[in-house]
TIVEXPA-812521 format. One record per residue: residue number from 1; x, y, z of N, C-alpha, C in turn. Coordinates in steps of 0.02 Angstrom, whole numbers. Each point is the difference from the previous one (the first is absolute). Layout:
- n|n.X|n.Y|n.Z|ca.X|ca.Y|ca.Z|c.X|c.Y|c.Z
- NUM|X|Y|Z|X|Y|Z|X|Y|Z
...
//
This chain:
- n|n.X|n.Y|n.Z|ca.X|ca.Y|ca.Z|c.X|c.Y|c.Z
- 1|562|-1194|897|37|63|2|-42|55|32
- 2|44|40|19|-28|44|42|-10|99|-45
- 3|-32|14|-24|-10|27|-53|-45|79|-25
- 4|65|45|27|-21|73|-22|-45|41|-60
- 5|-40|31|10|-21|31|-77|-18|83|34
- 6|49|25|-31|-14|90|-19|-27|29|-22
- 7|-85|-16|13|-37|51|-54|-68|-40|-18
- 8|-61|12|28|-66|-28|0|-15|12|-55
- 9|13|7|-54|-17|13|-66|-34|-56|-36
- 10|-31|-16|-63|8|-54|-47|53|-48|5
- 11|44|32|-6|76|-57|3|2|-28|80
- 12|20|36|32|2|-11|66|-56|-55|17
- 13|-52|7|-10|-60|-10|20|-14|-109|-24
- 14|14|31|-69|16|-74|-26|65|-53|5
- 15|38|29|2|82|-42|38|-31|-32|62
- 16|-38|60|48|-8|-52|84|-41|-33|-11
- 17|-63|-23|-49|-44|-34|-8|23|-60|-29
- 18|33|5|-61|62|-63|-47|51|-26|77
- 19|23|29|38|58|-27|36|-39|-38|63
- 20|-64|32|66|-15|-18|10|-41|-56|3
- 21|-20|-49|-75|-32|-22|-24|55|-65|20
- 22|73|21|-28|51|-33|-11|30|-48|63
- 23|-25|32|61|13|-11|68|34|46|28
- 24|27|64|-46|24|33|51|-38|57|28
- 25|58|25|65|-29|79|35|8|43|-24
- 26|-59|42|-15|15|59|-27|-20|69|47
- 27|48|40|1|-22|62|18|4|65|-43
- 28|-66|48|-5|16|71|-49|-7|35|40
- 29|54|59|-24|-7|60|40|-17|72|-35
- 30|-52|26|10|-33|44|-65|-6|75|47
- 31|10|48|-29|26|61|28|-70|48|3
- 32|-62|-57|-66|-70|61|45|-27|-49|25
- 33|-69|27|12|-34|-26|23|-55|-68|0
- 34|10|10|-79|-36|-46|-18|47|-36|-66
- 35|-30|-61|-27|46|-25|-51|-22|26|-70
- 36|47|-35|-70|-45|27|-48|54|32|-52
- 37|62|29|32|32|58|-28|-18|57|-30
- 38|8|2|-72|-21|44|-52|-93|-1|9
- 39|0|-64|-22|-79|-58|19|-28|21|48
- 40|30|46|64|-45|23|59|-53|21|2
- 41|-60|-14|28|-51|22|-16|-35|49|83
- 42|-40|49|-25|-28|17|76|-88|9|-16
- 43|-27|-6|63|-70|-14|-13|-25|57|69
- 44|-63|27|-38|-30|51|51|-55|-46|48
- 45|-29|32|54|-34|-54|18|-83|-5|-34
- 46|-6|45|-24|-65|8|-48|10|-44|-68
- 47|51|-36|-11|3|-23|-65|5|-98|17
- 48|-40|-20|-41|15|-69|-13|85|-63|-22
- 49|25|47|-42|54|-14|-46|68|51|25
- 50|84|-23|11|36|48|-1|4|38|-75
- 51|61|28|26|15|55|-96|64|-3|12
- 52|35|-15|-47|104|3|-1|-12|77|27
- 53|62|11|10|37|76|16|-1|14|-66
- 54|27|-50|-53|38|2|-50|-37|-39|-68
- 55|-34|23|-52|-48|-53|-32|11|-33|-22
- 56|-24|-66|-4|19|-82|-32|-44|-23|-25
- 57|7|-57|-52|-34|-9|-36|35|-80|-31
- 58|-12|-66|-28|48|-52|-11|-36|-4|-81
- 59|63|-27|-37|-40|-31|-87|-16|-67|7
- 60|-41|-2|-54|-1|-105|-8|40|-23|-5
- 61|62|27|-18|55|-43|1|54|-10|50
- 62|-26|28|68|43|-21|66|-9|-35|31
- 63|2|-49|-15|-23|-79|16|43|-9|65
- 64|64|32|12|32|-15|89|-60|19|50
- 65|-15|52|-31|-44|34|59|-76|-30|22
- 66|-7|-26|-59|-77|-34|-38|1|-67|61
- 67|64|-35|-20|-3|-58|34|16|-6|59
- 68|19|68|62|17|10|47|-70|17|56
- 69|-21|34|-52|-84|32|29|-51|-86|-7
- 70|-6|-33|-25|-46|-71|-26|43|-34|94
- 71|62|-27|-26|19|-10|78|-14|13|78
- 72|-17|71|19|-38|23|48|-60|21|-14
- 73|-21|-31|-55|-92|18|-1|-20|72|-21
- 74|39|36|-21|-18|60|-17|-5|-4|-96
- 75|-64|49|10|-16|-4|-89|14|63|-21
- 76|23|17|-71|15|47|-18|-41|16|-64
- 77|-42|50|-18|-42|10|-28|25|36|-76
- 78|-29|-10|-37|23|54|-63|-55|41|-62
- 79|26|41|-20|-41|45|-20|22|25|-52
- 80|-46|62|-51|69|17|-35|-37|89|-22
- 81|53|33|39|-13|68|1|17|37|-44
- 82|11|49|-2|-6|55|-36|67|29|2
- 83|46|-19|-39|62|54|27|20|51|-77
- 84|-3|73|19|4|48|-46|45|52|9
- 85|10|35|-38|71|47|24|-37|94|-19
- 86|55|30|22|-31|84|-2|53|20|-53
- 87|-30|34|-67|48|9|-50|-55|63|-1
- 88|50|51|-15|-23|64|-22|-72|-1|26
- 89|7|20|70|-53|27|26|-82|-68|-6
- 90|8|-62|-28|-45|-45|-29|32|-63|17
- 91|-46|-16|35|-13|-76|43|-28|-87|-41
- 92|63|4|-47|-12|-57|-42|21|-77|27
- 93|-60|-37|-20|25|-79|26|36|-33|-61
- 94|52|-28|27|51|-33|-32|44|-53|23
- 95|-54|-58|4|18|-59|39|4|-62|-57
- 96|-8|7|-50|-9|-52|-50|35|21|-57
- 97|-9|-51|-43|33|16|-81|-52|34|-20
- 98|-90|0|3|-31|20|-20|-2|75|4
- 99|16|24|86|-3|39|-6|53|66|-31
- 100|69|-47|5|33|53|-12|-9|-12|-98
- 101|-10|-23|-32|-25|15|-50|-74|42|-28
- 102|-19|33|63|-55|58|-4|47|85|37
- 103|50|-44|18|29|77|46|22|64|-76
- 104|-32|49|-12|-3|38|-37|53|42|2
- 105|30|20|59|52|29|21|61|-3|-40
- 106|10|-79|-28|66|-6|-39|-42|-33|-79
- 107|44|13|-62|-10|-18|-57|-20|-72|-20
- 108|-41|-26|-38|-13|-63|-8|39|-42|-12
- 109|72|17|-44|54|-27|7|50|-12|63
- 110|-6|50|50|33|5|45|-48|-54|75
- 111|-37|-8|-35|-45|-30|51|-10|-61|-16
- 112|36|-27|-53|-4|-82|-44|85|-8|37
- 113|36|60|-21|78|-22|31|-8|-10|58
- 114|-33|46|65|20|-35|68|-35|-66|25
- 115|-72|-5|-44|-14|-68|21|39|-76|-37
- 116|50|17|-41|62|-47|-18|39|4|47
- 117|31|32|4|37|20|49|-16|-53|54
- 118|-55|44|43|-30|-22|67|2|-94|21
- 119|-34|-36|-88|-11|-45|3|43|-51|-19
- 120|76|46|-20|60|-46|3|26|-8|49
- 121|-8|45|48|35|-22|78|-44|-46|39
- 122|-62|10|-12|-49|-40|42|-4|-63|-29
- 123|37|-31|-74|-20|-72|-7|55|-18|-36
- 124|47|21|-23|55|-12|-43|55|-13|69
- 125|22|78|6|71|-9|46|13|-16|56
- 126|59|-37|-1|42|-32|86|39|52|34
- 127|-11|30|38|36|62|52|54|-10|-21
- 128|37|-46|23|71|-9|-14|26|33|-85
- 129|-36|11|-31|19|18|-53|-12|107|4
- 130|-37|4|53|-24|55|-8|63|66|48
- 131|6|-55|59|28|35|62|75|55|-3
- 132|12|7|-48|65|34|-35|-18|56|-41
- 133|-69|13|-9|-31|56|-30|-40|42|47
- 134|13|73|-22|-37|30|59|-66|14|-6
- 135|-78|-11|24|-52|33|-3|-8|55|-31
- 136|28|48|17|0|73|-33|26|-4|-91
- 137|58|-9|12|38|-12|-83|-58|-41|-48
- 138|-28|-61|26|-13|-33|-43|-81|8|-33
- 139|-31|12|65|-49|37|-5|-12|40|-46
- 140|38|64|0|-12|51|-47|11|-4|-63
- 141|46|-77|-7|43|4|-64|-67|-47|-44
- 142|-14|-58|20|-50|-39|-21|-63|29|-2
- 143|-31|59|32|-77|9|9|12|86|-55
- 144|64|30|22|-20|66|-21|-8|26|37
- 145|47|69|10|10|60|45|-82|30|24
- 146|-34|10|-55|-60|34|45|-56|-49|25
- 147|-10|-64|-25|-52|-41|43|47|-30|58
- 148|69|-13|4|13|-9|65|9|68|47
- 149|-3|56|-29|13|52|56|-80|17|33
- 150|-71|-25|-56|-53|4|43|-17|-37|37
- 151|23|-61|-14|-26|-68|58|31|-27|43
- 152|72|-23|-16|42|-50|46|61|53|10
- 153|17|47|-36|72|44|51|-38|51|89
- 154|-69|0|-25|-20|45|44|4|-67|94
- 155|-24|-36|-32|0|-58|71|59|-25|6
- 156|48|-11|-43|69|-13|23|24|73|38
- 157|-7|36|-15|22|80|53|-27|-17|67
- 158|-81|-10|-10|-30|16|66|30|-59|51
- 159|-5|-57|-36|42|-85|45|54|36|30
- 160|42|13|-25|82|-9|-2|44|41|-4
- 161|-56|75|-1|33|60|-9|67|6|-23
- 162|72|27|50|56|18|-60|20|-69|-10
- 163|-16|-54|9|25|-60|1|-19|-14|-100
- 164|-57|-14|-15|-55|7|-49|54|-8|-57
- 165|26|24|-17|38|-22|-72|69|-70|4
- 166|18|-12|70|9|-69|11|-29|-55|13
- 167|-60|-9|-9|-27|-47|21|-11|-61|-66
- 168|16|-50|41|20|-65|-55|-46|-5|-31
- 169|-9|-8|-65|-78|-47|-42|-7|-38|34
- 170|44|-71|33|-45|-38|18|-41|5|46
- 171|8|53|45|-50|21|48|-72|16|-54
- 172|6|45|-34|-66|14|-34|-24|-52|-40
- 173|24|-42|-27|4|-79|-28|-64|-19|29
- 174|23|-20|84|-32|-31|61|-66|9|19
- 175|3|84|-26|-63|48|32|-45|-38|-63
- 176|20|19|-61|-41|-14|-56|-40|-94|9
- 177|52|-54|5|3|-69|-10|-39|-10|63
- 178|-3|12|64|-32|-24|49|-83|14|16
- 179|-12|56|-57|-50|30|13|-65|-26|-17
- 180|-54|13|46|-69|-59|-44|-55|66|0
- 181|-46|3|-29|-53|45|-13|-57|-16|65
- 182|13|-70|29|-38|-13|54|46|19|96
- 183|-32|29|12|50|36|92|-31|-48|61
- 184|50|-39|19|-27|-35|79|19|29|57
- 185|-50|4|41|-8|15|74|-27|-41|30
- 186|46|-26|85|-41|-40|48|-51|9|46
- 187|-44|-43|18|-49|33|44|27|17|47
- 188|-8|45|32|11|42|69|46|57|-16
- 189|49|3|-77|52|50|-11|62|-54|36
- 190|67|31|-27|36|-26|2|23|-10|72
- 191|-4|58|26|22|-3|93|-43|-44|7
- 192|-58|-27|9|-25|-55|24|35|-84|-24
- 193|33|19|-63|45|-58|-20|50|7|47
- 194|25|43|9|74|7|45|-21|-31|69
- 195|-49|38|26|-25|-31|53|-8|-93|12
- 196|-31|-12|-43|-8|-89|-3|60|-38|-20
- 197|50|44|-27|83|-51|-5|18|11|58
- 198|-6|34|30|31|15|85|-15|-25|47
- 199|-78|-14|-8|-48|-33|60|28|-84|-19
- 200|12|-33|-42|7|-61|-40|64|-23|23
- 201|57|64|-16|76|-4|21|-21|-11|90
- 202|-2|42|40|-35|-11|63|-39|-78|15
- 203|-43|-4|-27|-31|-66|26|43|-70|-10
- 204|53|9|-49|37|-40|8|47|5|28
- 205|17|27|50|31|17|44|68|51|4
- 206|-6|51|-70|32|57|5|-4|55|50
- 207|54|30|-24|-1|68|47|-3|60|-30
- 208|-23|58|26|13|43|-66|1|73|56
- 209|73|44|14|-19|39|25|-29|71|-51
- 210|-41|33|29|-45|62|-26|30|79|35
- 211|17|30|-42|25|68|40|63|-8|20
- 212|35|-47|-43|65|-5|35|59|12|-42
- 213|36|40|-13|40|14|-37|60|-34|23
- 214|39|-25|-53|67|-32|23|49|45|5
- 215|59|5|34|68|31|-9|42|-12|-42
- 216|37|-61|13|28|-30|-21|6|-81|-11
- 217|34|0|-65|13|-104|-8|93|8|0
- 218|1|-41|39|84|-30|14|10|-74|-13
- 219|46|13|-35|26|-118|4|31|-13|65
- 220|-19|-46|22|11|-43|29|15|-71|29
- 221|73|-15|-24|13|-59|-17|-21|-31|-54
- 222|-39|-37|13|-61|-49|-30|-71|27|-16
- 223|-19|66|50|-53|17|-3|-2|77|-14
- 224|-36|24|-17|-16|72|2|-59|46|65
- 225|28|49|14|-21|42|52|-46|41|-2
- 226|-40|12|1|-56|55|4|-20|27|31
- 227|12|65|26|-2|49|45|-78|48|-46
- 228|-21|20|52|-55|23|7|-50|11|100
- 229|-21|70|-27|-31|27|96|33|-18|46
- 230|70|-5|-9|36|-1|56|22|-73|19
- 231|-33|-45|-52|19|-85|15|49|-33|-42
- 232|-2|-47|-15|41|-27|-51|-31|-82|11
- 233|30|-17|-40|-32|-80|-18|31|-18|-64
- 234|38|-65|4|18|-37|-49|-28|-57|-43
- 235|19|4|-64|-42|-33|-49|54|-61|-47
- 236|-29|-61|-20|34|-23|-38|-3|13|-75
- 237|-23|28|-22|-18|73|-45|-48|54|-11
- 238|26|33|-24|-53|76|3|2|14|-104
- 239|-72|16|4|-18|24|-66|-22|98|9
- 240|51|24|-35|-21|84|-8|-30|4|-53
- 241|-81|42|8|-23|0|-69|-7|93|7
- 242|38|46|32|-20|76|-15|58|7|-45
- 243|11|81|-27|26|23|-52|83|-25|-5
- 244|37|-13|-45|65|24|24|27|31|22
- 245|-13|64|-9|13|49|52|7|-22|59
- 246|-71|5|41|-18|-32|82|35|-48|-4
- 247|29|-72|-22|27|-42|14|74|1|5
- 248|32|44|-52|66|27|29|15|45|37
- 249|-69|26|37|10|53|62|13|-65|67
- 250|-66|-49|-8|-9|-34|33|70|-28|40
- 251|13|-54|-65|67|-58|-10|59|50|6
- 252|26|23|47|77|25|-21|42|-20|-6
- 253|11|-65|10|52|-66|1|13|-5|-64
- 254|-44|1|-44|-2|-13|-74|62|45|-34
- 255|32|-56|-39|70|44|-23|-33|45|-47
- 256|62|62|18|-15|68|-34|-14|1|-71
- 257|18|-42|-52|-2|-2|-55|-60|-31|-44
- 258|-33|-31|57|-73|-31|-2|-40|46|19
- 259|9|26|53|-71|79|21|40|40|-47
- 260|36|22|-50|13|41|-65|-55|-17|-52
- 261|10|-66|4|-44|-26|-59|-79|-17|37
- 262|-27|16|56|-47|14|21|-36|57|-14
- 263|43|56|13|-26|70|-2|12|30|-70
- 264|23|-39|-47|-4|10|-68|-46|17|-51
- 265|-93|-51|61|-31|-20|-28|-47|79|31
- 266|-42|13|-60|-23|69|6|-87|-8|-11
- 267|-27|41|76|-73|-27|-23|-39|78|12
- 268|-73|15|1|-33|45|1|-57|-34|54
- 269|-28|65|43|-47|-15|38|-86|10|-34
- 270|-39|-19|50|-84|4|-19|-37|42|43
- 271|-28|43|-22|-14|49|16|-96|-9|-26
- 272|-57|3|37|-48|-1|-2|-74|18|28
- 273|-26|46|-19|-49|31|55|-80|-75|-24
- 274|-6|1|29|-81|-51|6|-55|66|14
- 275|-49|15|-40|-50|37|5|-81|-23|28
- 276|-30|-10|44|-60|-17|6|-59|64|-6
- 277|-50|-18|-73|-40|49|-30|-81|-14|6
- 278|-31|40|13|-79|-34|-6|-3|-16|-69
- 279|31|31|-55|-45|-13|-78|69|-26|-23
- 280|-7|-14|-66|50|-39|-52|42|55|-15
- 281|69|-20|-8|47|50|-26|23|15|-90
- 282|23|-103|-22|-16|30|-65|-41|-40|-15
- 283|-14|21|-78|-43|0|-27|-9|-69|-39
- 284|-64|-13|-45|-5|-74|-45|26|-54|63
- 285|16|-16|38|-2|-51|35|62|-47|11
- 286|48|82|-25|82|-24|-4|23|-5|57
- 287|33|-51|10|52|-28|69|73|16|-26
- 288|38|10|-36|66|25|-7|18|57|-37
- 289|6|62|17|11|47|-32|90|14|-15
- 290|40|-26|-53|62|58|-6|-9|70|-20
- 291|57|14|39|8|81|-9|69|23|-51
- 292|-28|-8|-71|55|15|-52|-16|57|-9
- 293|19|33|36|-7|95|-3|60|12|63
- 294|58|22|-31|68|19|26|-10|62|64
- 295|-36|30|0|-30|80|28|-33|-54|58
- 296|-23|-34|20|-34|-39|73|43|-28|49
- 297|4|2|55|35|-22|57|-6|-69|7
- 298|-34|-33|-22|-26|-45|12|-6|-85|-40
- 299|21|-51|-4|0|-40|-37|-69|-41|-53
- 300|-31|8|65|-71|-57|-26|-51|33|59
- 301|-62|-23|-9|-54|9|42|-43|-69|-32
- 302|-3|-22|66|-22|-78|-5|-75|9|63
- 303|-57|-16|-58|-68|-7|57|-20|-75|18
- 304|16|0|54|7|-64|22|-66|-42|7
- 305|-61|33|5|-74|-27|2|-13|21|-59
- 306|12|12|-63|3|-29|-64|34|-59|-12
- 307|15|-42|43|25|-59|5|-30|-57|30
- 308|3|22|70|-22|-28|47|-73|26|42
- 309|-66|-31|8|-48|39|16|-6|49|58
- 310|2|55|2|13|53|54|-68|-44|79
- 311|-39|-37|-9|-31|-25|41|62|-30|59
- 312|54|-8|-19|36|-34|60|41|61|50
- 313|-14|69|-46|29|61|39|-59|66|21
- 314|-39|-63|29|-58|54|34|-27|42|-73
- 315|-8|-33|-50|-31|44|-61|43|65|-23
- 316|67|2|17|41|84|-12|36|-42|-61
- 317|13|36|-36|57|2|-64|62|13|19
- 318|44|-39|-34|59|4|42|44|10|-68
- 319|45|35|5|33|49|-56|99|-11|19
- 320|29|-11|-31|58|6|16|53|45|-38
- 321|23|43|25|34|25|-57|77|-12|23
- 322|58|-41|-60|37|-11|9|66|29|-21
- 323|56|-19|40|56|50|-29|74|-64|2
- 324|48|24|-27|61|-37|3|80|58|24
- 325|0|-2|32|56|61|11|50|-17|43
- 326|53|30|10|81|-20|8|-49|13|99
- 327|39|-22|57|-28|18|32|-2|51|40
- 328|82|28|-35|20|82|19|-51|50|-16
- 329|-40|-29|-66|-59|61|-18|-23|43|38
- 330|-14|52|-17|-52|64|65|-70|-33|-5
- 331|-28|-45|-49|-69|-29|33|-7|-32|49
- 332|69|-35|6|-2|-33|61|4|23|69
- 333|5|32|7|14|40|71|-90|51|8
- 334|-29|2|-63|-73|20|15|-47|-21|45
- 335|-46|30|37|-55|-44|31|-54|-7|-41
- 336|-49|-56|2|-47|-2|-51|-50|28|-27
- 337|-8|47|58|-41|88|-8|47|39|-67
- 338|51|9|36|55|43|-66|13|-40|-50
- 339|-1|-47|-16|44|-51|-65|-109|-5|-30
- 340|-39|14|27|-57|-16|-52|-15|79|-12
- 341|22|40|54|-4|67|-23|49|17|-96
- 342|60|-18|19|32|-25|-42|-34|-39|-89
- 343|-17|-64|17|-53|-14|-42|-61|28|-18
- 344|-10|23|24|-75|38|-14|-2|18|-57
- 345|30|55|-35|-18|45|-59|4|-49|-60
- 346|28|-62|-18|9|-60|-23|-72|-32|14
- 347|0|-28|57|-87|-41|18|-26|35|-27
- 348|-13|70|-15|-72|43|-10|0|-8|-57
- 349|49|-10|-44|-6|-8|-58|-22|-55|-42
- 350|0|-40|39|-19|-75|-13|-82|-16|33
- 351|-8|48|74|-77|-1|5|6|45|32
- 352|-34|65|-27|-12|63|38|-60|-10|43
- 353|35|21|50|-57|13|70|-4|-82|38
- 354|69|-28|-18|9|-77|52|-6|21|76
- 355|42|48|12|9|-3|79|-64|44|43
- 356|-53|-3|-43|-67|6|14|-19|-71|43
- 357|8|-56|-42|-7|-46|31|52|-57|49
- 358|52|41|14|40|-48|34|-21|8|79
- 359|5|-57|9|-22|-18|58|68|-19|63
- 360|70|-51|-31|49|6|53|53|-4|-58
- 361|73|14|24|49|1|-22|61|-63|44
- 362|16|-44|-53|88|-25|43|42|-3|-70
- 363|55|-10|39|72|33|-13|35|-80|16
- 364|37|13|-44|58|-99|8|50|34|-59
- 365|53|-30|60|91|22|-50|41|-52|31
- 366|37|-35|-29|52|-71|-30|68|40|-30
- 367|42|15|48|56|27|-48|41|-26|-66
- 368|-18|-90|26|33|-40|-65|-69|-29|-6
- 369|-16|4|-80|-53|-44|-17|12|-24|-71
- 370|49|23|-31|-15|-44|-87|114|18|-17
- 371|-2|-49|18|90|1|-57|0|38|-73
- 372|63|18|9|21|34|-65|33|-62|-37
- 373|-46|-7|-60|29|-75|-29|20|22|-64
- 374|83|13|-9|42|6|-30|-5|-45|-72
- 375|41|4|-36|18|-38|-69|57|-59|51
- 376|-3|-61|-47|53|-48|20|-29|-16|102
- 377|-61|24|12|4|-11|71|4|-104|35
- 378|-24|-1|-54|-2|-98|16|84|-20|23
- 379|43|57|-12|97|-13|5|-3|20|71
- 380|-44|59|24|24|14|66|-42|-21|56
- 381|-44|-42|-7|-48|1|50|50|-56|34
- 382|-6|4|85|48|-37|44|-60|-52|9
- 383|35|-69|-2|-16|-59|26|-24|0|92
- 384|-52|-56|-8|-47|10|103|64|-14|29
- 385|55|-42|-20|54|-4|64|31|45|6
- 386|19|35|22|53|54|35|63|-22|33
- 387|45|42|7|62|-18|16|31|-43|64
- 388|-64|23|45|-3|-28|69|-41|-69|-10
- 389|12|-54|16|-19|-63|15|-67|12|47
- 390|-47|-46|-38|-63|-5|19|-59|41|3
- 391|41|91|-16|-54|57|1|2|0|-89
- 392|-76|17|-8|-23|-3|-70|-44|80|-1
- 393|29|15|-71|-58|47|-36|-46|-34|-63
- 394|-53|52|13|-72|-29|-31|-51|74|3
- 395|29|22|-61|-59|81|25|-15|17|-94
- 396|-51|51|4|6|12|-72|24|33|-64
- 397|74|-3|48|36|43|-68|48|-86|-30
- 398|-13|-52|27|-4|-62|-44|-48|-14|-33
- 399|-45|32|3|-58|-21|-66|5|25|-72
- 400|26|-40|-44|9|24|-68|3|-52|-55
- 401|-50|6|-59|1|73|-31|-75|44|34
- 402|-53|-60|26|-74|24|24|34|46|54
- 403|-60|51|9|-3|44|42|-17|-18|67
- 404|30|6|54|-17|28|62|-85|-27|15
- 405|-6|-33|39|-93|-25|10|-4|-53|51
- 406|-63|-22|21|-23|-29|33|13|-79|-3
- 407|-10|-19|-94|14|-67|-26|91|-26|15
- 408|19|93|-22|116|-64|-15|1|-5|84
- 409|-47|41|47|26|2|78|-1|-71|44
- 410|-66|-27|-33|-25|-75|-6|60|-38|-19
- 411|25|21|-69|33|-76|-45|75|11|43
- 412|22|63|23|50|11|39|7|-25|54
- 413|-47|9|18|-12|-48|97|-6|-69|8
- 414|-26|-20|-57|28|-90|-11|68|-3|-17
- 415|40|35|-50|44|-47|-15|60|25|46
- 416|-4|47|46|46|20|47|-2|-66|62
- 417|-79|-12|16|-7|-61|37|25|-65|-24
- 418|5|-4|-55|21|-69|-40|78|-7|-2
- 419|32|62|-6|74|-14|-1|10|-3|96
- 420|-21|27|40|11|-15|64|-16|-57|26
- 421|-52|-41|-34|-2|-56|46|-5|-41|-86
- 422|44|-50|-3|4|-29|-54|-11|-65|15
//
């Protein structure tokens, strides 16, 4: 077969590797420059290692991804950092049972309830039992109005903003159950992974255009059409892995009542400045900072060489401060001079006299980057076939109940390849 894929991503990336393997041709057509998606990584020429746009990180328990990286020889390393949150002005770590049974902030009773709580979703319950309850409701009702309004209502706001009081338990279920106290990263950073599924897809005799944005997909007969830079070229199927949205802009053929139930699906963009600093930003040797303080623009501040050794970025500290926002937001339309101007009075507060030591600034925005995952969403998520014969979806507002990542992009890109060539 002769065999389309929309989108150099994880998914993308692994379908042409599974299909080509299979005997067939594959061609991707990816709209930047380089592959990777979300996963994109860019590298200065002073540095050893790329850096996502966007920060990543895999658990021990993503074994798609685990066993995808062993396959092309790439190793993925693990560690186990520091992740702490900002509560009233104070930078507490709270990555364990241990610790949150030292967090002083909430009552000793209240701090025995959320680690019940915590540790019934993480080893007791099946999503399916959960997905009909909302995050917000249940939350508050099981933990108590004031230890969930200091810890977990403040990051459901910042995620998901006005969305935030719909969002399914089983999404937070997922967050809780998938999570390991140990963080993997591959050598080179992930763009260098993206890079070696591409070079691999290529050597076996793929195609993959770069900088090429498609127009449109049309059926055709038997085959489907793909228009793109002014060409077109037919496929004996095509796999779309961008948003629904883009794909019912794409597909217009697609009956109207199917792009309804396309554009149904409601997501938020990523919004992220990358900081490069001569000295350390925070403090104790923390790599994940939440920001449960409602008054901050800002979601998280993640130091990324508290992770990973700053030796692969020319010795600079690399700082990310992250955001989640609709992509109409006014941050978005900021340049990264004004949007850290913006941040600033926030940073200073967290390390007065940082931009003493900053050395460069970038800027990365994703208008769709994380689904709004509803109650009952396992009812609406649309199946990879689509209405049109032979064109398939495969993107990540089918990943559920786990979140959005590097690993479901993996387990997605096989089994999209598996139902196409059976």
């Amino acid at each position: 077969m002769n065999i389309a894929i929309i989108g150099a991503g994880f998914t993308g990336l692994t379908a042409a590797n599974s299909l080509i393997l299979k005997g067939n041709t594959v061609e991707i057509f990816e709209m930047d420059k380089t592959p990777g998606g979300l996963a994109m990584g860019f590298k200065k020429n002073n540095w050893d290692w790329s850096l996502e746009k966007h920060y990543h990180h895999i658990f021990k328990s993503d074994s798609s991804i685990l066993s995808l990286a062993k396959e092309i020889d790439t190793s993925f390393n693990f560690y186990r950092p520091n992740t702490s949150s900002l509560i009233d002005n104070h930078i507490i770590q709270l990555d364990s049972p241990e610790k949150l049974l030292q967090f002083s902030a909430l009552s000793v009773p209240s701090r025995l309830r959320m680690g019940l709580v915590l540790g019934y979703l993480k080893y007791v319950v099946k999503w399916q039992d959960l997905e009909g309850f909302k995050a917000h409701d249940w939350l508050e009702k099981q933990l108590g109005r004031e230890p969930y309004s200091i810890l977990w209502e403040p990051l459901l706001k910042s995620k998901f903003g006005p969305y935030y009081k719909d969002i399914s338990l089983a999404w937070f279920w997922a967050r809780i159950k998938a999570r390991s106290t140990k963080l993997g990263y591959p050598e080179g950073g992930f763009g260098h992974f993206a890079d070696r599924l591409a070079e691999k897809a290529v050597s076996l005799g793929g195609k993959i255009h770069f900088d090429c944005q498609v127009d449109r997909i049309v059926p055709n007969g038997k085959t489907v059409t793909v228009f793109y830079k002014g060409k077109k070229s037919d496929f004996d199927a095509v796999i779309v892995t961008v948003s629904n949205a883009l794909f019912a802009h794409l597909a217009q053929s697609l009956p109207e009542d199917y792009k309804k139930k396309l554009n149904e699906f409601k997501g938020i963009g990523a919004l992220n400045i990358v900081l490069e600093l001569k000295k350390e930003f925070l403090p104790k040797d923390v790599y994940w900072l939440n920001i449960c303080d409602p008054s901050f623009p800002f979601l998280a501040v993640v130091e990324h060489t508290h992770f990973i050794d700053k030796s692969h970025y020319n010795n600079s500290n690399i700082v990310y401060i992250g955001n989640y926002l609709p992509s109409d937001h006014e941050l978005f339309s900021l340049s990264k001079e004004k949007l850290l101007d913006r941040y600033h009075p926030y940073l200073d507060k967290i390390h007065s006299g940082y931009k003493n030591n900053l050395l460069d600034i970038h800027l990365f925005k994703v208008p769709f980057a994380q689904p709004i995952v509803t109650t009952s969403f396992s009812k609406k998520i649309l199946p990879f076939n689509t209405p049109i014969p032979n064109l398939y979806l495969a993107n990540m507002q089918q990943v559920y109940p786990w979140d959005r990542g590097t690993n479901y992009a993996v387990e997605m890109g096989r089994r999209i390849a598996k139902i196409i060539h059976t």
